[in-house]
N, C-alpha and C positions, 0 to 999 in steps of 0.2 A: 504493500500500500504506500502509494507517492506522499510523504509530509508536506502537504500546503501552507505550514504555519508563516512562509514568510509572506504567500499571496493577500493583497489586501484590493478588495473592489475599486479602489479608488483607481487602482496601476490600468485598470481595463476602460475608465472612464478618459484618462489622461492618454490613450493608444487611439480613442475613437477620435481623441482631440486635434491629435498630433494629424489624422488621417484626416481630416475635414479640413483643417487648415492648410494643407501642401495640398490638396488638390482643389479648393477652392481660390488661396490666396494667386492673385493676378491669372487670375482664368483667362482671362480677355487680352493678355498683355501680347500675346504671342497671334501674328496674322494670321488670317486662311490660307493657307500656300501651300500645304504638301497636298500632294492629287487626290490622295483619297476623300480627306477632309473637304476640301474644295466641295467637292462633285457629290458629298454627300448632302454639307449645309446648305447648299443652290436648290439641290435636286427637292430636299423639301420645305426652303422657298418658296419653287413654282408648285410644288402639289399645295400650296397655302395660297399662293394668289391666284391660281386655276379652281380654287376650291374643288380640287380631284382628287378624291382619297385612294383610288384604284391605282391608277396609270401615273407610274413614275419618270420623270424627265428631268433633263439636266442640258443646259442653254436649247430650248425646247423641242429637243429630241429625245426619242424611251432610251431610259437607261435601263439594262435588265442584268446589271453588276448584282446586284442584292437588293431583299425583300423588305416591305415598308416600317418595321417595327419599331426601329432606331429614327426615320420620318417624323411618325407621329407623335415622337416625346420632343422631337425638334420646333415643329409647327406647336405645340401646347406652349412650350418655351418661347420663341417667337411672339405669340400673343399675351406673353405676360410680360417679356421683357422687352419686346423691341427686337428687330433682326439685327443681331453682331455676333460677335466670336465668341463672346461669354453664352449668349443662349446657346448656340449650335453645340457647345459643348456643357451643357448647367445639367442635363439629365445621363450624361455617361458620368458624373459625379458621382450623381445618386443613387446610380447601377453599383459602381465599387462602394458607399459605403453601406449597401443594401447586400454587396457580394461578403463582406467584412463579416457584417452582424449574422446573414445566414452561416457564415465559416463557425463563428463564436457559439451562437446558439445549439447548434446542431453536436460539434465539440464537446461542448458542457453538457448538451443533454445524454449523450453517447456515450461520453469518459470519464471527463470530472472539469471542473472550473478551471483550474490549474490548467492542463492540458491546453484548453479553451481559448486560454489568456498567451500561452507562449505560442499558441499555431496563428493568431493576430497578428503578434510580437509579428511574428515572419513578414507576413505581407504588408503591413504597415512599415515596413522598413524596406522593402523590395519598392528600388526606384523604376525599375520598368513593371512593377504593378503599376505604381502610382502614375506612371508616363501614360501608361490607355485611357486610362480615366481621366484624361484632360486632354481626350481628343474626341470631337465628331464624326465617328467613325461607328457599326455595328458590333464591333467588338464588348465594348462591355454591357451591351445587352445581352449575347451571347454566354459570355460567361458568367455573369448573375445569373440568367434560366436556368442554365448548366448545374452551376453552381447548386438552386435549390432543389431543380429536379433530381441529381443524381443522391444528394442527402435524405433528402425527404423519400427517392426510392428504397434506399438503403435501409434506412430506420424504418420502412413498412416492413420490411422482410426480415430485420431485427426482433422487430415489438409485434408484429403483426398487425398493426395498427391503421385500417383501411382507409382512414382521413388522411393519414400522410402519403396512400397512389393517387388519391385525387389529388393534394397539394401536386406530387409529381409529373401527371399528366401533364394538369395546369400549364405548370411550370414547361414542361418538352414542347409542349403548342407552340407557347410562346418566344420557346429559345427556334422554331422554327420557322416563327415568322421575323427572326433576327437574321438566322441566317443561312437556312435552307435546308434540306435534308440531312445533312452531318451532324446536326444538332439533334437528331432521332435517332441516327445509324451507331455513331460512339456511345455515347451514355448507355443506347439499349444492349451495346456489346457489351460493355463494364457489366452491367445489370446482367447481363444473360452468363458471360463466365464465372461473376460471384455466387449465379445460384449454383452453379457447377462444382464449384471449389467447396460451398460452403452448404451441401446440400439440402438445399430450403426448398423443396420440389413444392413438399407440405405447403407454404404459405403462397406460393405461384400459381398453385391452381384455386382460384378463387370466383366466383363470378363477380366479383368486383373489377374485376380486368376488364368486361364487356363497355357498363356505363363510365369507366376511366379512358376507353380509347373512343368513347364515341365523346367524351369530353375535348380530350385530346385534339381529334379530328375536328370536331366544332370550333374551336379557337384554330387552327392552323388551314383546313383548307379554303373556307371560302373564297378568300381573299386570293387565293393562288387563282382559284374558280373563276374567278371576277375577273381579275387583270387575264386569266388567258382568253376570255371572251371577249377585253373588250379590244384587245391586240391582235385578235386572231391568230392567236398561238405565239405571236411574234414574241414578247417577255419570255415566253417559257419554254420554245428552243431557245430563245438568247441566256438564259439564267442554268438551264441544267445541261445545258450541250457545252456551251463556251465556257461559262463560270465557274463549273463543276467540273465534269468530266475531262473536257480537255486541262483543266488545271493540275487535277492528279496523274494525266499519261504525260504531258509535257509541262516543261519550264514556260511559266507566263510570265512576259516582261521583265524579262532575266532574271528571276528570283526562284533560282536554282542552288547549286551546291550539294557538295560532297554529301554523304548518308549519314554523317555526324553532327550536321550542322545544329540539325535542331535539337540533340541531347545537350551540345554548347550553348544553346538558345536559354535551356531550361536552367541549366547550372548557370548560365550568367546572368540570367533573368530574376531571380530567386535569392542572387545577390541582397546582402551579406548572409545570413545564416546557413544558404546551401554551401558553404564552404563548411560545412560541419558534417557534410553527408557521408563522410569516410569514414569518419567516426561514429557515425550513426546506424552505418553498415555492419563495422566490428562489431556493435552495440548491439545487434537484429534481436538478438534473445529474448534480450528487453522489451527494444522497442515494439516491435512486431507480434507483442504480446495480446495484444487489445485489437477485437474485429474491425474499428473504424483504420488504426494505421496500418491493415492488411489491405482492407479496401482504397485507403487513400494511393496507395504502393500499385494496386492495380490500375488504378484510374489512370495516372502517372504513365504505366510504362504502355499501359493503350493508345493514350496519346500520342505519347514519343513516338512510338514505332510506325501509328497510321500515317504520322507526317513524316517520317522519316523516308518512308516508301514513296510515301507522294509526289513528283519532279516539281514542283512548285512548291517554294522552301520561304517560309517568313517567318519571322519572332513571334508574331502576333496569333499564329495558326494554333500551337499547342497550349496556349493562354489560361483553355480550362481546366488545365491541370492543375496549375498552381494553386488551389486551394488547396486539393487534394493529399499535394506535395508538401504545404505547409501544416496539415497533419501529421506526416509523419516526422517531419524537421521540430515539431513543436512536441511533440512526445517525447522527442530525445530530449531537448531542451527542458524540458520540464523533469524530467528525470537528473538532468547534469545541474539544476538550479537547486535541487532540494538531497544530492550529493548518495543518490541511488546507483548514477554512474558515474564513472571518471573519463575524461580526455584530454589528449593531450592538449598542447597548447597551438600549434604551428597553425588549425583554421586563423585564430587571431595575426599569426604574425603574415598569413596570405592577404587577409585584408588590411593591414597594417602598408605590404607591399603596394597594393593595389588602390588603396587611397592617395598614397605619398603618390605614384606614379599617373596618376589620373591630369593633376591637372598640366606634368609635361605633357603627355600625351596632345592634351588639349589644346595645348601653346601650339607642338608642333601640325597640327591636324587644321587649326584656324589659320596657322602661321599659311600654310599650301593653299587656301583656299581665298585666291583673292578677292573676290567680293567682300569677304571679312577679316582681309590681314591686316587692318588698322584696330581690330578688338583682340589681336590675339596676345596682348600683353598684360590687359586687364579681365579679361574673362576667363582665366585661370584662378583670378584670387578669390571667384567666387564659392570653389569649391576645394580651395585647397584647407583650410580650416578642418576638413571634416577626416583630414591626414595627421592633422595636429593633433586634434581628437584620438585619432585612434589610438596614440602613444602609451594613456595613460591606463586603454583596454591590455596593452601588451601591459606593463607595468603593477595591474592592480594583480592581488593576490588569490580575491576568492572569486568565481562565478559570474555571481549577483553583480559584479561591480563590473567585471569585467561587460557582462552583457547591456547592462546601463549604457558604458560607455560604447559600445557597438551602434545602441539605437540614437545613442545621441549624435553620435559621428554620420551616420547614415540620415538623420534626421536633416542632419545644417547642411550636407553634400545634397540632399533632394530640394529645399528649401534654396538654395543655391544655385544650382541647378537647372530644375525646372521648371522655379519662378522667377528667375534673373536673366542666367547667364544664355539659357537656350531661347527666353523670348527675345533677348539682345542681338542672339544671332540670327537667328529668323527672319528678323525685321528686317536683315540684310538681302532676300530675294529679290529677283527680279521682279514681282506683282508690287513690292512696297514701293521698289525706286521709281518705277513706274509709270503707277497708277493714277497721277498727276496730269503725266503729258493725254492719256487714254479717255480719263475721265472727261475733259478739255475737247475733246473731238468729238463733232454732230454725227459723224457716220465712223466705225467702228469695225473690221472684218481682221478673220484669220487665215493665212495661209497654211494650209495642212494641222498638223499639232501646237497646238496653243498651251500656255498653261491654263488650270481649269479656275485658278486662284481668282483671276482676272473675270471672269462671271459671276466670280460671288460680290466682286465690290461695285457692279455696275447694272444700272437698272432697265437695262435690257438686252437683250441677245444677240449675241455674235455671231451674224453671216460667216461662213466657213466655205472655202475653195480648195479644190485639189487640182485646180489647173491653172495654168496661166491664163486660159483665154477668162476665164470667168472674171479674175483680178484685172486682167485690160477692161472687161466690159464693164467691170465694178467703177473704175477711172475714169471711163469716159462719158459716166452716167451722172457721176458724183463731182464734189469737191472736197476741200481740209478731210478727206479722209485718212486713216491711221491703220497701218496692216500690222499686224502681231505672228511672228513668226518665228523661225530657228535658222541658226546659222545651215543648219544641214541643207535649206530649203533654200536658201539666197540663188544662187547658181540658174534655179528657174526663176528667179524675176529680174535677171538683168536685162539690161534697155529699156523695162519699165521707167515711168516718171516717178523715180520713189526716192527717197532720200532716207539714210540710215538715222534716226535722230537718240540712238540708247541701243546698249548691248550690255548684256548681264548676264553673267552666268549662274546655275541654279545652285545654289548652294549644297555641297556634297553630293551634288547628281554630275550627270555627263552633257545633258543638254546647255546650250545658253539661247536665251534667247535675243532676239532682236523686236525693234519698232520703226516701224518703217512710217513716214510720211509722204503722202501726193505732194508733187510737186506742181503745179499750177504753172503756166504759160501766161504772165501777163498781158 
C-alpha cells in the first residue's frame, strides 16, 4: 500500500492552476500562420457567415481535410468573442483542461488520489501537451473524446458499470466527429485486446452494447449523412480516400520518416518525466501492478505502433496516448515520491542536459533562419532560466524536492516558451510582414499555392490561378491588383506587368513567399 501522507489536495488545485495559466496566458499573442491553423479558423469562419452547419469551406471552396467538431466550438467562440486568434483557439483550451481532469478523475477513481495527482504532475509539465492546446486545430478535440471514451470504457469492464458504455459511446461519436474513423478503429482495438488479455468476455456480452452503439451512431453519422448528400459524395471520397487512406499507404506533404520517428515523438513529447521511463521499466513489478497502468501500457504501444506503420508521420498523430502514458509514468512517480521505489539519478541529470542545451540550440536554429536572425540573441533568454532551474533538481537530496524543482523548471521553460519566445517568432512570417501591403489592395489573387494565413486576416476570398493566361486576363481586367505567390512559381509570370514588392521566407519551412504588384501603364 503506497503512503500518501505527504499528498495534500491543495498540490492538485495549484497543477490545475499552473495548467490554465500556460495555456491560457497570451493565447492570442501568437498569428494565424501555420497551415493547419489557418485553414481550420477560416474554414469555420465561412460555415458562420454562410450560416452552413453541413458543408465545410475554406476561401470558398469544400474542404474535406476533417470533420466539423473542432468548427463548431470555433463558430460558439467567435460569437462570444469576436473573430481572432484567441477565439479560434479558447475551446482547444478547454478540450486539454477537460482532457487533464478526465486523466485525474478517472486515476483517483481507479487507483488512488496519489497516483491521480503524479499522472497530472506528467502532463501539466509536458510542453508539447500544453503546445496542442493552444492551437486551432482538431487535435485536442480528438484527444479529450479519446481520452474519456477509452477511460470511461475501461472502468465499465472494470466495475461493470453500464452508465460508464454510454459515457463511452458518447464520448467515441464525438471523438468521430473530430476526426474521422480512427477515433473508433484504435480505442475499439485497445478495448477489444484488453478484453482479451484480461478476460472480461463476462461483462462484453451485455445488451447494453445494442442502445450504446445506436447512441454512438446517432451523434457521429448524421452529419457524415448530411454533408455527403449535400456534396454529392464529393466530402467523403475527398475525406476517407485522400485524408485517410492515402495518408497511411503514402507520405503526405513530406511528413514521412524513419519507423522510429514517432516512438521519438512520444518520448520527447512527454518530456520531462518520460525521461524516467527506464527506470520505470526496471521498476515493471511494481509499476504494472495495478489494471489501469496495464491498460495505460497498452493504449501507448497501440498507438505507437499504428503510426509507426503509417507513411505519414506527425507529432500530433499518436497524441492520444499521452494520457494513457502518463498513467503509467505517474504510478512510478508516485511510488518513487512516497520511497516504495528507488532510482537512480541520471533521468535528472538528462534533463538537466537538455535544458542547459535548449536554448543554444535555439540561438543557433533562429540564428539560420533569416526572417528571424535579428531575435536570435534575445529569444534564448526566455527559456534559458528553466536550465538554471534545473540545477538545484540535480543538487537536492530527496525526491519530493527534486520533483518540485522539475515542475518548476518545466513550468518557467513552457511559460517562456510558448507565451513569449514562440509568439515572438511567429510574428516573424511572411502573413505578419505582409499583411499591410495585401490588406491595402481593392483586388487580391493567388498564383498556384498561397499561404492559407492570408485568408484568415482578410475579408474576402482569394481568386486563385494555375495558369498564366488566367493572371494576364486577371491584368487586363483589373487594376492596383496584388498576386501572392512563391518563389517556385515566379518563372511562369515573367513578362507579366508585375513588380516584386516583398519576399519572405516561411519560417522553418522551405517555401518563401512572394507579393507581387500590377504595374499600370500610365
Amino acid at each position: 500500500m503506497i503512503n500518501q501522507s505527504a499528498y495534500r489536495p491543495a498540490y492538485t488545485y495549484l497543477l490545475f492552476f499552473i495548467l490554465l495559466f500556460v495555456l491560457l496566458f497570451r493565447l492570442g499573442a501568437t498569428p494565424i500562420y501555420i497551415l493547419d491553423e489557418a485553414k481550420n479558423a477560416q474554414c469555420a469562419r465561412e460555415m458562420m457567415l454562410s450560416k452552413n452547419w453541413i458543408v465545410p469551406t475554406f476561401n470558398g471552396e469544400l474542404r474535406t481535410d476533417k470533420p466539423p467538431l473542432h468548427y463548431f466550438f470555433m463558430i460558439a467562440a467567435y460569437n462570444i468573442f469576436g473573430v481572432s486568434e484567441f477565439a479560434a483557439r479558447f475551446f482547444s483550451v478547454i478540450m486539454g483542461v477537460l482532457t487533464v481532469f478526465v486523466t485525474f478523475y478517472y486515476t483517483k477513481r481507479l487507483y488512488n488520489r496519489h497516483v491521480a495527482f503524479c499522472t497530472t504532475l506528467v502532463l501539466v509539465a509536458s510542453t508539447h501537451f500544453l503546445f496542442e492546446f493552444r492551437l486551432s486545430v482538431p487535435d485536442p478535440y480528438l484527444i479529450c473524446f479519446i481520452t474519456l471514451g477509452l477511460f470511461s470504457a475501461f472502468t465499465w469492464l472494470q466495475e461493470g458499470n453500464a452508465r460508464q458504455l454510454y459515457v463511452a459511446a458518447a464520448a467515441l461519436g464525438l471523438a468521430i466527429l473530430a476526426k474521422g474513423p480512427v477515433a473508433l478503429a484504435l480505442p475499439g482495438l485497445c478495448i477489444l485486446l484488453w478484453v482479451l488479455l484480461s478476460k472480461k468476455w463476462g461483462t462484453i456480452f451485455t445488451w447494453h452494447l445494442i442502445p450504446a452503439g445506436m447512441l454512438l451512431l446517432a451523434i457521429a453519422v448524421p452529419w457524415y449523412y448530411a454533408v455527403d448528400k449535400a456534396t454529392d459524395g464529393a466530402w467523403t471520397k475527398g475525406f476517407f480516400i485522400d485524408n485517410n487512406l492515402n495518408r497511411f499507404s503514402d507520405p503526405q506533404e513530406g511528413h514521412g520518416g524513419f519507423f522510429l520517428v514517432t516512438l521519438l515523438f512520444v518520448l520527447i513529447g512527454l518530456l520531462p518525466f518520460m525521461s524516467f521511463i527506464g527506470e520505470a521499466i526496471k521498476q515493471r513489478r511494481k509499476v504494472f501492478q495495478h489494471p489501469v497502468t496495464r491498460f495505460g501500457a497498452l493504449v501507448t504501444i497501440i498507438f505507437v505502433v499504428f503510426f509507426s506503420i503509417s507513411s505519414t508521420r506527425l507529432p500530433n498523430y499518436p497524441m492520444p496516448c499521452y494520457p494513457f502514458a502518463a498513467v503509467v509514468l505517474g504510478s512510478f512517480l508516485s511510488r518513487l515520491l512516497n520511497r516504495d521505489i528507488i532510482s537512480k539519478k541520471y533521468p535528472v541529470y538528462i534533463l538537466l542536459v537538455f535544458t542547459l542545451a535548449l536554448p543554444v540550440a535555439a540561438y543557433f536554429a533562429i540564428k539560420a533562419e533569416g526572417e528571424a536572425a535579428q531575435l536570435a540573441t534575445s529569444l534564448p533568454f526566455f527559456i534559458l532560466p528553466a536550465g538554471l532551474l534545473m540545477i538545484p533538481a540535480v543538487i537536492a537530496a530527496r525526491w519530493q524536492q527534486k520533483t518540485a524543482f522539475i515542475l518548476l523548471s518545466f513550468t518557467v521553460l513552457n511559460i517562456g516558451g510558448l507565451c513569449f519566445a514562440y509568439p515572438a517568432l511567429y510574428n516573424q512570417n511572411p502573413v505578419s510582414k505582409t499583411i499591410h501591403l495585401v490588406k491595402d489592395a481593392p483586388n487580391v489573387y493567388a498564383y498556384d499555392i498561397f499561404n492559407p494565413g492570408y485568408r484568415f486576416y482578410l475579408d474576402k476570398n482569394i481568386p486563385r490561378a494555375f495558369d498564366r493566361g488566367t493572371i494576364l486576363h486577371w491584368l487586363d481586367s483589373t487594376s492596383n491588383a496584388i498576386i501572392i505567390t512563391r518563389t517556385d512559381y515566379l518563372d511562369s509570370l515573367k513578362g507579366l506587368p508585375l513588380k516584386e514588392i516583398a519576399r519572405h521566407h516561411d519560417i522553418f519551412e522551405l517555401p518563401t513567399t512572394v507579393i507581387l504588384k500590377h504595374e499600370t501603364t500610365p
